[in-house]
C-alpha positions in Angstrom: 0.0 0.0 0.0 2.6 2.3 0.7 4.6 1.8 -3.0 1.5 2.4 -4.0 0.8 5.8 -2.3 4.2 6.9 -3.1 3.6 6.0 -7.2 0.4 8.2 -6.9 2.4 11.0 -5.3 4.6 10.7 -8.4 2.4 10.7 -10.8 0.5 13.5 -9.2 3.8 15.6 -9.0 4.8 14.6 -12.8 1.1 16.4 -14.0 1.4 19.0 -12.2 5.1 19.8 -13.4 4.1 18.8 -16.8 1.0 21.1 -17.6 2.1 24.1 -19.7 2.2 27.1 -19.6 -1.1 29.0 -21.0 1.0 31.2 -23.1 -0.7 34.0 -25.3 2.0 36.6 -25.3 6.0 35.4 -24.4 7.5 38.5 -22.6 10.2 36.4 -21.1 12.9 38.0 -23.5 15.0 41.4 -23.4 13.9 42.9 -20.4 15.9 46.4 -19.0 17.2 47.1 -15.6 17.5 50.1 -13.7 19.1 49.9 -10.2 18.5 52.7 -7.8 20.4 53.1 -4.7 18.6 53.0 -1.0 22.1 52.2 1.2 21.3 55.2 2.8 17.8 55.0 4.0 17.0 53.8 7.6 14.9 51.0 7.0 13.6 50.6 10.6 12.0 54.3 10.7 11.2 54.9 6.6 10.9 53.7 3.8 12.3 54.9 0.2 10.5 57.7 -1.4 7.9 57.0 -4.6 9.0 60.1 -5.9 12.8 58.2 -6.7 11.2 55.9 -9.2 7.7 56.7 -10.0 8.4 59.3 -12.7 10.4 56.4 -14.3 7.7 53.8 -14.1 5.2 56.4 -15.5 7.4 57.6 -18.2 7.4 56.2 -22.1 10.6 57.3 -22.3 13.8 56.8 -20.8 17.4 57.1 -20.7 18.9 53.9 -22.0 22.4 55.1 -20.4 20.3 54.4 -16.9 19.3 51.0 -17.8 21.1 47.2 -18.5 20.0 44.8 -20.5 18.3 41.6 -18.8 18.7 39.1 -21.7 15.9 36.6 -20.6 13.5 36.0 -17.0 13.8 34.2 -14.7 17.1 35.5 -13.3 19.3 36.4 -10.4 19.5 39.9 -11.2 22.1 40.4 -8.4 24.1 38.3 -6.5 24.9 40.8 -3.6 22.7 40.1 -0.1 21.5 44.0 0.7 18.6 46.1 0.5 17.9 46.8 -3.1 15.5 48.3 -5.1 14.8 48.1 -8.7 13.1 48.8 -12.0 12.7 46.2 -14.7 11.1 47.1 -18.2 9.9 45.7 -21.1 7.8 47.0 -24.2 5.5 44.5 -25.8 3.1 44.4 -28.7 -0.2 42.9 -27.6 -2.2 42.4 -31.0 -5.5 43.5 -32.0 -6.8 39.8 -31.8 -6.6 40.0 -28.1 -9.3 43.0 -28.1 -12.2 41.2 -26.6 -10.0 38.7 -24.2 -9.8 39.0 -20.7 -6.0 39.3 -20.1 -3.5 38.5 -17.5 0.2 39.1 -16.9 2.2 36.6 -14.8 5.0 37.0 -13.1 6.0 34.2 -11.3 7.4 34.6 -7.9 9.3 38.4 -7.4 11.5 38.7 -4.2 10.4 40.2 -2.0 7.7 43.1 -3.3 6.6 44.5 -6.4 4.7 46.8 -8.0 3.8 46.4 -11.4 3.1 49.5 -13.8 1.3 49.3 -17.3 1.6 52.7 -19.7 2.4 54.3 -16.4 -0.4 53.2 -14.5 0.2 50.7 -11.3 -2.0 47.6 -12.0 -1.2 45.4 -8.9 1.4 44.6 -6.5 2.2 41.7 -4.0 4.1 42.3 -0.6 4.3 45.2 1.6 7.1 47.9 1.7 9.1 49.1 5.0 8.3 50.2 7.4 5.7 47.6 8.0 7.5 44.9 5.7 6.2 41.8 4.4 8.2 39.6 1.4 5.9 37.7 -0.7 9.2 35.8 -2.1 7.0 33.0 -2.4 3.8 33.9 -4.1 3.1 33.6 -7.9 2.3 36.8 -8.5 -0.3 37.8 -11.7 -2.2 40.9 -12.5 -5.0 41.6 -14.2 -4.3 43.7 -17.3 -7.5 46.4 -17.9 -8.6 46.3 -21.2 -8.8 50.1 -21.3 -5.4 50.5 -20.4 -3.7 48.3 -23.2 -3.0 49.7 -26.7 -3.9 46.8 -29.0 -1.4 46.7 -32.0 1.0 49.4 -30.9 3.6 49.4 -27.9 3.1 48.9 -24.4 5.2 49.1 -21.7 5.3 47.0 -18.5 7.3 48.6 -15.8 7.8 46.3 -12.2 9.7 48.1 -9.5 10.9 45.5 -7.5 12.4 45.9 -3.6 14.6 43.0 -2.0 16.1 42.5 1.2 18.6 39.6 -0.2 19.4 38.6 -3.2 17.6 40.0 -6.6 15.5 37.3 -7.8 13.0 37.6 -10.6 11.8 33.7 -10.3 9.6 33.4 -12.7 8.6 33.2 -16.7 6.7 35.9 -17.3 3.9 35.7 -20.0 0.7 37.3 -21.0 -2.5 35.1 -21.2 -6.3 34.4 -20.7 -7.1 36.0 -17.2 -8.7 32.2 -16.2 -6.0 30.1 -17.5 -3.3 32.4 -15.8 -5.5 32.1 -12.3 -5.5 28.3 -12.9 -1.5 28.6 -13.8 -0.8 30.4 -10.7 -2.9 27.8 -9.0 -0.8 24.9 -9.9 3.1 26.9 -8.9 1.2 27.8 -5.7 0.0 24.5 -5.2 3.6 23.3 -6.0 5.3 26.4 -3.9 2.7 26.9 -1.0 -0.3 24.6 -0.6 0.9 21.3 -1.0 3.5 22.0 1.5 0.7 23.8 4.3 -1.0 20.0 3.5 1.7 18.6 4.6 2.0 20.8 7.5 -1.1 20.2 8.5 -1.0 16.5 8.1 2.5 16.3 10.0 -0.3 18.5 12.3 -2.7 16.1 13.2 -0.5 12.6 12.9 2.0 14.9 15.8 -1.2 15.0 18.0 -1.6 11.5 17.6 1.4 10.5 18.2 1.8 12.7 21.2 -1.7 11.4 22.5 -0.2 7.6 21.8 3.2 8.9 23.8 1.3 10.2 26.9 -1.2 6.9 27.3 1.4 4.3 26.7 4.3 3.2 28.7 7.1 5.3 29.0 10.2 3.1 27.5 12.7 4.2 25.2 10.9 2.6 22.0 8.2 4.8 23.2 10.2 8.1 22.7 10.3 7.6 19.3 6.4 8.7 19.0 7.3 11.9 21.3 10.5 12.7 19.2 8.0 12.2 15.6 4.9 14.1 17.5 7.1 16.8 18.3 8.9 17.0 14.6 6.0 16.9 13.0 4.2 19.7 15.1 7.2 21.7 14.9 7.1 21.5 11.2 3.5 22.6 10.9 4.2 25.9 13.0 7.1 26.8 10.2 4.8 26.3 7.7 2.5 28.6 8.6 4.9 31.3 7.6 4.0 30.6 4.2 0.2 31.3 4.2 -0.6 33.1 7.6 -0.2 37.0 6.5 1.1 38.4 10.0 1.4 37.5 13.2 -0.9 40.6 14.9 1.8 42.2 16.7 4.7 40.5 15.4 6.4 41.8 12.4 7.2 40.0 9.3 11.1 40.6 10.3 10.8 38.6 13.4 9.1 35.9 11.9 11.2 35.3 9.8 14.0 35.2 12.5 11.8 33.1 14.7 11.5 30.6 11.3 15.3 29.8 11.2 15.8 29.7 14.8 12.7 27.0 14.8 14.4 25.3 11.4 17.6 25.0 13.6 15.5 23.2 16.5 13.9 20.9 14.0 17.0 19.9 12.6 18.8 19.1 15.8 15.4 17.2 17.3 15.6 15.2 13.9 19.4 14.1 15.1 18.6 13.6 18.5 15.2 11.1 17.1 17.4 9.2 14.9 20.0 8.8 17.7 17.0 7.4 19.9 15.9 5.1 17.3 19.3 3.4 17.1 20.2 4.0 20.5 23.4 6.2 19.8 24.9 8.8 22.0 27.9 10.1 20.3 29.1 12.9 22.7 31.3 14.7 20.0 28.1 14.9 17.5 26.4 16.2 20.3 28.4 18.8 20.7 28.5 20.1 17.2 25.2 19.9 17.0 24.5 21.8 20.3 26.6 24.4 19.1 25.4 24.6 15.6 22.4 25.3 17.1 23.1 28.0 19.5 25.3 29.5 16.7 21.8 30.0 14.6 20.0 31.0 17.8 22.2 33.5 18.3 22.4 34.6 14.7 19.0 35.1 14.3 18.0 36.8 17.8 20.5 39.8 16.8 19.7 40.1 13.3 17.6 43.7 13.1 15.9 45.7 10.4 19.1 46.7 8.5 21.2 44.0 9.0 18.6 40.8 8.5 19.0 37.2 8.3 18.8 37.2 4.9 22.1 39.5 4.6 25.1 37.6 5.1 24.4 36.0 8.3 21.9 33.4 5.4 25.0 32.5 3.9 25.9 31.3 7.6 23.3 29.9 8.2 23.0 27.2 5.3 26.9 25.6 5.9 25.9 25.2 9.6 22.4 23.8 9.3 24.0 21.4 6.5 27.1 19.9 8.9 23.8 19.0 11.2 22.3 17.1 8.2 25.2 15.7 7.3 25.4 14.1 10.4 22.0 12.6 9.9 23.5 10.8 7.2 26.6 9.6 9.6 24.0 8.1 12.0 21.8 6.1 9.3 25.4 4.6 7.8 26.5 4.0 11.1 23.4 1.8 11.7 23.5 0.3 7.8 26.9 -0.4 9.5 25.4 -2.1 11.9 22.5 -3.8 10.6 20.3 -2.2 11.4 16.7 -2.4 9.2 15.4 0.8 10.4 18.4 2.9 9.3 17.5 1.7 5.8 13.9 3.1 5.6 15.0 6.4 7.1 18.3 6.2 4.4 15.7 6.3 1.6 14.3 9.3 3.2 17.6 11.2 3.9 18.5 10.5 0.0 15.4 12.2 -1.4 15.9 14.9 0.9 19.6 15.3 0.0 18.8 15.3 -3.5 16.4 18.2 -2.6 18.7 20.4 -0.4 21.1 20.1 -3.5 18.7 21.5 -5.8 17.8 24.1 -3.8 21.5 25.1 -3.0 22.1 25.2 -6.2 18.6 27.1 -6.8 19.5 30.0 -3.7 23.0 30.5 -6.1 21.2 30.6 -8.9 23.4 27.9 -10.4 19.7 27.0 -11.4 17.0 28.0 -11.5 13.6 26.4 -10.4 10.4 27.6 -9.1 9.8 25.7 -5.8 12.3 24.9 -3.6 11.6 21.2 -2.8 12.9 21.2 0.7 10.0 22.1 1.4 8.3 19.3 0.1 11.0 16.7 1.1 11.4 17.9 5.0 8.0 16.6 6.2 8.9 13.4 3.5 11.9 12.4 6.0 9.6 13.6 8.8 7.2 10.8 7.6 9.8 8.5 7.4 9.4 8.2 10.8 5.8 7.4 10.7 7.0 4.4 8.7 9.6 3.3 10.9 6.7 3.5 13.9 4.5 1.8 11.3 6.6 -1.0 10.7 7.5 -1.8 15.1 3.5 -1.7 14.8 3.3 -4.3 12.4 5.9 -6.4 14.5 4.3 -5.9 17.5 0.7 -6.6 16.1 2.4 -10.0 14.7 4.1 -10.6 18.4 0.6 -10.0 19.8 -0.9 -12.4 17.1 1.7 -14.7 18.1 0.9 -13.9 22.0 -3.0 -14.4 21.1 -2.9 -17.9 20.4 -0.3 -18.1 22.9 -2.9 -16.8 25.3 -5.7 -19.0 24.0 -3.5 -22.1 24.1 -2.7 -20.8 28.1 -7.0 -20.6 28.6 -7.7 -23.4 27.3 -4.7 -25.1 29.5 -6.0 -22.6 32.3 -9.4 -24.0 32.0 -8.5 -27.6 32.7 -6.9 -26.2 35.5 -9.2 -24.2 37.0 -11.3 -27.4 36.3 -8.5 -29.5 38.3 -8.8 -26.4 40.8 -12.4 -26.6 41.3 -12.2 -30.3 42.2 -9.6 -29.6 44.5 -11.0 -27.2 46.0 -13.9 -29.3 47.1 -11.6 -32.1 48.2 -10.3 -29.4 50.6 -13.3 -28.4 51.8 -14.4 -32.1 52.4 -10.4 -32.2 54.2 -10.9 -29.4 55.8 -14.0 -30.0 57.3 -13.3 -33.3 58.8 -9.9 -32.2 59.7 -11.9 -29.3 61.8 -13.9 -32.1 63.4 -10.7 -34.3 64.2 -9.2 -31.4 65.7 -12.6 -30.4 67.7 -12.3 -33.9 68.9 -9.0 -34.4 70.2 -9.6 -30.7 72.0 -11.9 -32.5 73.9 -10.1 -35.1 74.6 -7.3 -33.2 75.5 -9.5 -31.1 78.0 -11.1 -34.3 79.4 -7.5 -35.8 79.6 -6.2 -32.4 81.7 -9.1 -33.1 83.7 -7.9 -36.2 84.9 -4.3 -35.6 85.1 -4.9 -32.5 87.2 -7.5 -34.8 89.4 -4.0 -38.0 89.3 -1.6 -35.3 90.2 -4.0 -34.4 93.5 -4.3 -37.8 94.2 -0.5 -38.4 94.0 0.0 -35.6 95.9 -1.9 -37.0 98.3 -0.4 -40.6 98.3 3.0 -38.6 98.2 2.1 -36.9 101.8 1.0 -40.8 102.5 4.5 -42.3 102.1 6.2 -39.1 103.4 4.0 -39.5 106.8 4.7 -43.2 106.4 8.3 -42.8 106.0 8.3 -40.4 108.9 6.2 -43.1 111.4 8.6 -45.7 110.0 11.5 -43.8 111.1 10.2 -43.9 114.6 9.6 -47.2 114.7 12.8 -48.1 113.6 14.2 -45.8 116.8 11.6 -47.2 118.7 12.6 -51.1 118.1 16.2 -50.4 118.1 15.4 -49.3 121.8 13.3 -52.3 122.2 16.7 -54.2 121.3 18.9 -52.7 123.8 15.9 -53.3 126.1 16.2 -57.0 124.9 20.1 -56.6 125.5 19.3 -55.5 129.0 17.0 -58.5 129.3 19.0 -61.3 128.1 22.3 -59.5 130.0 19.7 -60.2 133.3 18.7 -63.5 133.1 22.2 -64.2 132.0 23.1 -62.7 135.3 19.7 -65.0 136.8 21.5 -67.7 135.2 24.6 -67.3 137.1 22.3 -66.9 140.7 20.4 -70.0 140.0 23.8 -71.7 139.3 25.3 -70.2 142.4 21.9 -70.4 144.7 22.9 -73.7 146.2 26.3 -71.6 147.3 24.1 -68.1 147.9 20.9 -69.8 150.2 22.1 -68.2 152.8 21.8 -65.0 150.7 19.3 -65.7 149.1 16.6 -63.5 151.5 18.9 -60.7 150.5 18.9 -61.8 147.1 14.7 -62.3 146.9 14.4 -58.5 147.2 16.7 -57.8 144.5 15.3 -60.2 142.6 11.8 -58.8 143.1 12.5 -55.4 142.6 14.4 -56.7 139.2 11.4 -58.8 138.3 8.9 -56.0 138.8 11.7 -54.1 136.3 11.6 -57.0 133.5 7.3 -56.9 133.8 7.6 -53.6 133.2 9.8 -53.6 130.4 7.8 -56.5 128.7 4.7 -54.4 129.1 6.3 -51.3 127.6 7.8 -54.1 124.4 4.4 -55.2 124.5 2.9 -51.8 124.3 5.6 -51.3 121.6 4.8 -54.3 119.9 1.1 -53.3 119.5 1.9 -49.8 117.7 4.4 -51.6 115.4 1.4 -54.1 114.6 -0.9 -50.5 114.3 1.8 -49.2 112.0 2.3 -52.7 110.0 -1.6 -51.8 109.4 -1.3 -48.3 108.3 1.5 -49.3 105.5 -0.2 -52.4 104.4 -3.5 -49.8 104.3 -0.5 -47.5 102.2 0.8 -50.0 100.3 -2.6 -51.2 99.1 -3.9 -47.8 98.2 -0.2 -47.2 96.5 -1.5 -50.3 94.1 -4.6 -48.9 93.7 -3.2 -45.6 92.8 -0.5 -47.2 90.0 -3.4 -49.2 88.4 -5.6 -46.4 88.1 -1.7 -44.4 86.7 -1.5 -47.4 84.4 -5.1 -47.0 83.1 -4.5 -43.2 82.8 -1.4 -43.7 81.1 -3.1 -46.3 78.5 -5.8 -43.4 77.7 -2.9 -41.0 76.8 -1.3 -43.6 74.6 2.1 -42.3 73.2 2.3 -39.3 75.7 1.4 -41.5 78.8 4.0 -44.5 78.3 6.5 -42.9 80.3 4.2 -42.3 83.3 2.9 -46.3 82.4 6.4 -47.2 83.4 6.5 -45.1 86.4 3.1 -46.4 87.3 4.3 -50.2 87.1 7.4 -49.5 89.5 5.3 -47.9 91.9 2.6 -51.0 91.4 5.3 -53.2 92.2 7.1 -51.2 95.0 3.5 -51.1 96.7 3.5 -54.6 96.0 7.0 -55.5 97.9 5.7 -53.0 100.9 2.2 -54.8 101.2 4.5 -58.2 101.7 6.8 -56.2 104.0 4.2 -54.9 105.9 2.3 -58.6 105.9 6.1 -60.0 107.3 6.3 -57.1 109.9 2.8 -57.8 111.1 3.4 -61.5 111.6 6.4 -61.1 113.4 5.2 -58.6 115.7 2.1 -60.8 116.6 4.4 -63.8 117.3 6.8 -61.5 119.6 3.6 -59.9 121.2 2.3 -63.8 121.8 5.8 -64.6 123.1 6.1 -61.0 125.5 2.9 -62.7 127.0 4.0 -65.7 127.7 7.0 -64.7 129.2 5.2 -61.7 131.1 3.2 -64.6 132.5 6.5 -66.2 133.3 8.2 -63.7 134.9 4.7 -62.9 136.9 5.1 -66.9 138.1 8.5 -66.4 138.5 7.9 -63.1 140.8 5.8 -65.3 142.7 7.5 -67.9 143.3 10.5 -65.4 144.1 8.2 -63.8 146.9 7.6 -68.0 147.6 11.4 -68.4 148.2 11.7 -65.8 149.9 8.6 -66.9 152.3 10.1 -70.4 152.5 13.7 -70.5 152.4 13.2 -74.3 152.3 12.5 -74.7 149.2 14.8 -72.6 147.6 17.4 -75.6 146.8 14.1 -77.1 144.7 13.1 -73.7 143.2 16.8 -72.9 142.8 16.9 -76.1 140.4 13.6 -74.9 139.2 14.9 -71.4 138.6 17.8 -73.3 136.6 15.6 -75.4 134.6 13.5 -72.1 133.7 16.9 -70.1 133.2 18.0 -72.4 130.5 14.7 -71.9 129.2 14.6 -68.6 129.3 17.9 -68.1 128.1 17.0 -70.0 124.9 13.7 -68.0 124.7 15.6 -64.9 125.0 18.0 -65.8 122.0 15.0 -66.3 120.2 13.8 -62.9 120.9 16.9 -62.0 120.2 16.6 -62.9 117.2 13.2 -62.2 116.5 14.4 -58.4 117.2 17.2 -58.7 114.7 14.6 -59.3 112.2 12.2 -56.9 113.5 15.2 -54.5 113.3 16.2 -55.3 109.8 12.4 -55.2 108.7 11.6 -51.9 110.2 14.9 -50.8 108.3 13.6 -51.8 105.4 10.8 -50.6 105.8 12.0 -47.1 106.3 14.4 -47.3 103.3 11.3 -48.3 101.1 8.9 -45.8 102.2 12.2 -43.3 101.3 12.3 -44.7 98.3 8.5 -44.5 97.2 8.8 -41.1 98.2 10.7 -40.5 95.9 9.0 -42.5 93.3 6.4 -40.9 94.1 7.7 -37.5 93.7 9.3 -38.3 90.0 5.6 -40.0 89.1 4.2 -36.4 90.4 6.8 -34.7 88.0 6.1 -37.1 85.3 2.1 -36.2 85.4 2.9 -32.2 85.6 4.8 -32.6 82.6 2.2 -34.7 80.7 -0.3 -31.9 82.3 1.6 -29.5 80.1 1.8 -31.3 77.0 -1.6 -32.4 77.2 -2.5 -27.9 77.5 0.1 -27.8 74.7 -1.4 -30.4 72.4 -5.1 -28.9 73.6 -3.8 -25.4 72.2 -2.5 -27.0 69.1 -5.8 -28.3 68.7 -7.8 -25.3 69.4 -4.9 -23.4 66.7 -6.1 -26.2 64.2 -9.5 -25.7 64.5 -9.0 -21.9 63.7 -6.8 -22.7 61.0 -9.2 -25.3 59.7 -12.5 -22.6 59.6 -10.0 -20.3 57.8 -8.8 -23.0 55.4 -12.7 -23.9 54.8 -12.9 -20.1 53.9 -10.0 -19.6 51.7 -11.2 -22.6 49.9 -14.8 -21.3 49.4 -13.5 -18.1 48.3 -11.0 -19.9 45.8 -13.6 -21.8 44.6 -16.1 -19.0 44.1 -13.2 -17.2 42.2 -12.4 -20.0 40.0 -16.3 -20.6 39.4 -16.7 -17.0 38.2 -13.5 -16.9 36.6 
């Protein structure tokens, strides 16, 4: 499409260049010029007096010693850049035939003003004089010739008096024709000159605001600044071409436009370097430079150009060298990036070519090496401009085939997304069903956990209890140990005595004659050894009461590590430590329940014995108190005493004994109560711990359950998501 555009453009351009000329009357030949010298006006207060070359343009006749011969039109009728003002004049025949035509003269385009005399009478003029001055340098100019004015079939002259501020430039072909084919004439150079390039002004208009409007709502990258760089350019380029067809500026005079024009022409050509560095991503310092100084050198330039020194003097000449190092380095940019590879720099190349060919041609045309109408600059500035457009044109085109390419990407990833929000959805419900049941489980075992604190707070009272018990018991034990190691000295004291009644009996025969003396000490000792067997049998009575209290203990200890053992089993895992602990002290009860059962048997057979030999020593007492009534018999109750001496001797070994055991069994005793103490106290440590794992586990729990209800709503939102999704 766009060879296509560009062949109509060419084909448009060729007919427009091609139409000819509607030539009547050829008056481009043998023309006169008369120069007249305004060096020493003051153009920025006055302008040159009418009175210096009216009478000439009025006149028939003239002084051909004032005048020079202009061989043929167009032409650069001076090559000096000043203020200069002119006469040119021709005399032409225009033939009866003509009588009852309309007729036209054209001019072409007449820097900067004119004023255009026929037989001495002004007919028309384009531009406006000093002091409020105004170059039409680019308008093709044509007056309409009044019939009554023209002498058909004899001479007429045309006078044009011509003022420049540059250069002397008659640019044009000048002919006589029909008025309508002249106007249509005119129509086509301006079209060429003026109206084709405000079209392109205004299009490089309204594609800028688009551009800029695409730059502002789209990400800012450095791709991006490619459509800020071209919206800018191409708005830029529409304000300089309204110099060509906005007549004044209000306030502004036609002087500082035109110095506001080339210091705008030298910002356009620096942006246009700084976009094509962009586009390639360049940033070559030393170009910079020049390029920031050529520009501040035309800045410069044109803020202190005034009235009588103007741009168009010899600060032009300046001008056009610096403006073209710029372009050239354009041109070093777009090789570089041929160089390089680089696709883009070939689009813009094309561009930079045609415009190159341009600014040669109208070099050559500003030193009238040639000489053309329009300068095509003009034409070929917002064609590079566009260039642009077709470099942003074609990263569309990628990027709409990347987003093709991302489409079906995309569709392949929904329909992939789809069987995964599918997968999702079931999921999802799968949770919920998980999460609902792992709520329950965890309600449950908080319950469990509570009910199993319960009774591990109500076990460790209990064992506190039973640990008070054993520490009571351990304390009575203690004293009963003291108590029956007495009781053995006691039985020491005992045995030592009939030991001693031993020895009497076996000396009685020898000590009858003592033996009255003998019957009181032996009373009063008898009354001593009844008294001692009552306080052992008073002794052996609370060892039996205490032998009662620890079997009552050691029973209730069982008790206590069966019910630990059950507790234990409830806890599972947690509890099999305390199970253990609950077993020893099962079996330590145990062993103090047989103890105890031991203890109680031997204190009932020593009690039984303590009686009988109470009873004994009560006989004995009497028949003491007998001897000592009948000193008769005491050879008989000596042998008596003898026989029960020996027996009691033996008897008291036997107690002897019987205390040894009683003394090791109350020792035992004592060491085992210690011992379940501190059992017990380790089983009492054991159940606090498992107290706090069991709070622990029941805070876990209760953490779970929250956890759970939030799962079961993070789920149900997910799902309600993935359903409207």
């Amino acid at each position: 499409m766009f060879r296509n555009s560009i062949k109509c453009l060419i084909i448009i351009a060729a007919a427009l260049t091609s139409c000819s000329k509607p030539v009547e009357i050829d008056i481009s030949k043998n023309w006169q010029i008369h120069h007249i010298n305004v060096s020493n006006i003051d153009f920025s207060i006055n302008s040159f007096d009418r009175s210096i070359y009216e009478e000439k343009c009025t006149s028939s006749e003239i002084d051909q010693s004032e005048w020079q011969d202009v061989p043929s039109l167009p032409a650069a009728l001076t090559m000096e850049r000043k203020k200069q003002l002119a006469l040119i004049r021709k005399e032409i025949l225009i033939p009866e035939k003509y009588r009852n035509m309309d007729l036209s003269i054209y001019l072409g385009k007449v820097w900067d003003t004119e004023e255009t005399y026929l037989n001495g009478i002004k007919i028309g003029s384009s531009g406006r004089d000093y002091p409020d001055f105004h170059s039409d340098w680019n308008v093709a100019v044509s007056h309409y010739l009044p019939s009554q004015l023209i002498r058909y079939g004899e001479k007429n002259v045309i006078v044009i008096r011509q003022f420049t501020d540059q250069q002397l430039n008659f640019n044009g072909e000048p002919f006589i024709g029909n008025s309508f084919t002249v106007r249509s004439y005119c129509f086509r150079m301006q079209f060429m000159a003026e109206y084709l390039v405000m079209a392109l002004g205004v299009m490089t208009l309204l594609i800028g605001i688009g551009m800029l409007f695409v730059f502002v709502l789209s990400a800012k990258s450095e791709k991006n600044r490619i459509n800020f760089h071209f919206g800018m350019i191409s708005i830029l380029w529409f304000i300089l071409t309204m110099h060509f067809w906005i007549p004044d500026y209000g306030q502004i005079s036609w002087r500082m436009q035109d110095n506001m024009f080339y210091i705008l022409v030298s910002i356009l050509i620096s942006w246009i370097y700084i976009a094509i560095e962009d586009i390639f991503r360049y940033k070559i310092v030393w170009a910079r430079i020049i390029v920031g100084i050529s520009t501040i050198t035309v800045i410069l330039m044109s803020l202190t150009a005034t009235v009588q020194s103007p741009i168009t003097g010899w600060r032009f000449d300046a001008m056009g060298p610096i403006g073209f190092i710029v372009q050239l380095l354009w041109g070093y940019l777009l090789i570089k990036g041929i160089i390089e590879k680089k696709p883009e720099a070939k689009i813009l190349m094309i561009g930079y070519v045609v415009f190159s060919i341009t600014l040669i041609h109208d070099a050559l045309m500003m030193n009238r090496i040639i000489m053309s109408y329009a300068f095509l600059s003009n034409i070929a500035y917002p064609g590079f401009i566009l260039s642009f457009a077709i470099i942003i044109i074609r990263r569309v085109m990628i990027l709409n085939i990347k987003l093709k390419i991302s489409t079906e990407a995309i569709e392949n990833n929904n329909l992939s997304m789809k069987n995964v929000i599918q997968n999702v959805i079931e999921s999802t419900d799968e949770l919920i069903d998980i999460s609902i049941s792992v709520r329950e489980s965890s309600d449950s075992l908080s319950r469990e956990m509570e009910t199993q604190s319960s009774s591990l707070t109500e076990t460790s009272a209990t064992i506190e209890e039973v640990s008070d018990a054993i520490t009571s018991i351990a304390r009575h034990a203690a004293e009963q140990d003291d108590l029956v190691r007495k009781s053995k000295e006691f039985l020491t004291d005992y045995i030592n005595a009939i030991g001693e009644i031993t020895k009497a009996a076996a000396h009685a025969s020898e000590l009858g004659s003592r033996s009255k003396e003998q019957t009181g000490s032996i009373t009063e000792k008898l009354g001593r050894v009844t008294d001692g067997m009552v306080k052992i049998k008073e002794s052996s009575t609370e060892i039996e009461k205490i032998a009662d209290m620890i079997n009552d203990i050691a029973e209730k200890a069982n008790l206590l590590s069966l019910n630990a053992a059950i507790e234990a089993a409830r806890a599972g895992q947690s509890g099999k430590g305390f199970a253990v602990v609950a077993d020893e002290v099962g079996k330590l009860a145990g062993n103090s329940l047989a103890q105890a059962k031991t203890i109680q048997k031997i204190v009932q057979d020593v009690v039984f014995k303590i009686e009988e030999e109470t009873r004994i020593i009560v006989e004995s007492t009497d028949t003491v108190i007998s001897v000592k009534n009948s000193a008769n018999d005491v050879n008989n109750a000596v042998t008596a005493i003898m026989k029960l001496c020996e027996a009691q001797d033996k008897l008291t070994e036997s107690i002897q004994n019987n205390m040894n055991g009683i003394t090791k069994g109350s020792f035992e005793i004592s060491t085992a109560t210690n011992e379940q103490h501190v059992a017990m106290s380790e089983v009492l440590s054991t159940v606090i711990s498992l107290n706090d794992v069991v709070e622990q586990v029941n805070s876990s729990a209760q953490q779970m359950v929250d956890i759970s209800g939030k799962l079961s709503h993070r789920i149900a939102l997910l799902n309600k998501v993935v359903i409207e999704a």
